[in-house]
C-alpha positions, -999 to 999 in steps of 0.1 A, spaced: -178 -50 -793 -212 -35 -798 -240 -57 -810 -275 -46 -832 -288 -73 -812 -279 -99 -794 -297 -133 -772 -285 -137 -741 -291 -175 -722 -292 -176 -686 -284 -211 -671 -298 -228 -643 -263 -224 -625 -257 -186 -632 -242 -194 -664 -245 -170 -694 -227 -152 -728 -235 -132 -755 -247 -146 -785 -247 -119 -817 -280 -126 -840 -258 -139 -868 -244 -167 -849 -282 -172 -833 -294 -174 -869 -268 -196 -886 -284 -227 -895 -259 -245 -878 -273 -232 -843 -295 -258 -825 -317 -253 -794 -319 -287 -781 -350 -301 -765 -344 -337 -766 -321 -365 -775 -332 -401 -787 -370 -394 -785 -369 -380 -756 -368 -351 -731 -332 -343 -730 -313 -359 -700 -298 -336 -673 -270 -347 -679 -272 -334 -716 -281 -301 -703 -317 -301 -695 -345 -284 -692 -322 -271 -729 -292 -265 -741 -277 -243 -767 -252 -259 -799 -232 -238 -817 -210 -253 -838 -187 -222 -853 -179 -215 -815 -157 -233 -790 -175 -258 -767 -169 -243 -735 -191 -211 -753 -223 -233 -757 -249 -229 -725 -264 -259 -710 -292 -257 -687 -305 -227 -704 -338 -213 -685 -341 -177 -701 -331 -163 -729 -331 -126 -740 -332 -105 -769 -317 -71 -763 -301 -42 -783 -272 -42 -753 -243 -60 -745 -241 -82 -715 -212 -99 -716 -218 -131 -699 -195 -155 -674 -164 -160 -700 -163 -126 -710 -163 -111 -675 -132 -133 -665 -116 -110 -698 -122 -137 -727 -133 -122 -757 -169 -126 -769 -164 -151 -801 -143 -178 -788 -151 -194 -820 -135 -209 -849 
């Protein structure tokens, strides 16, 4: 798979995938900050976490503390144990 350009999030934990711009720009897609008023919990995924609601769940980073805009392809934890890059729905 070969992206124009894709955001890659980096997790606190060495977490990360490959996000293609469509998905990043779907309006759907939330970068979450808080929850109730407030900073968002660890617990939740702090310092932020990433929703994205046409993918699987196990595809949406928590404890994001980079991201990355780049024309290459990263691949990320999932798809370096040979899961394909979508997982979605």
């Amino acid at each position: 798979m070969r992206f124009q350009v894709e955001i890659h999030p980096y997790s606190a934990e060495g977490y990360s995938t490959s996000i293609d711009m469509a998905t990043a720009l779907h309006p759907q897609t939330q970068m979450i900050l808080g929850f109730d008023g407030q900073v968002l919990p660890r617990a939740y995924g702090f310092p932020m976490k990433v929703r994205m609601p046409t993918w699987l769940g196990f595809k949406n980073p928590k404890h994001v503390t980079e991201m990355v805009v780049t024309n290459d392809y990263r691949g990320g934890y999932w798809e370096d144990q040979g899961y394909n890059w979508h997982s979605g729905l």
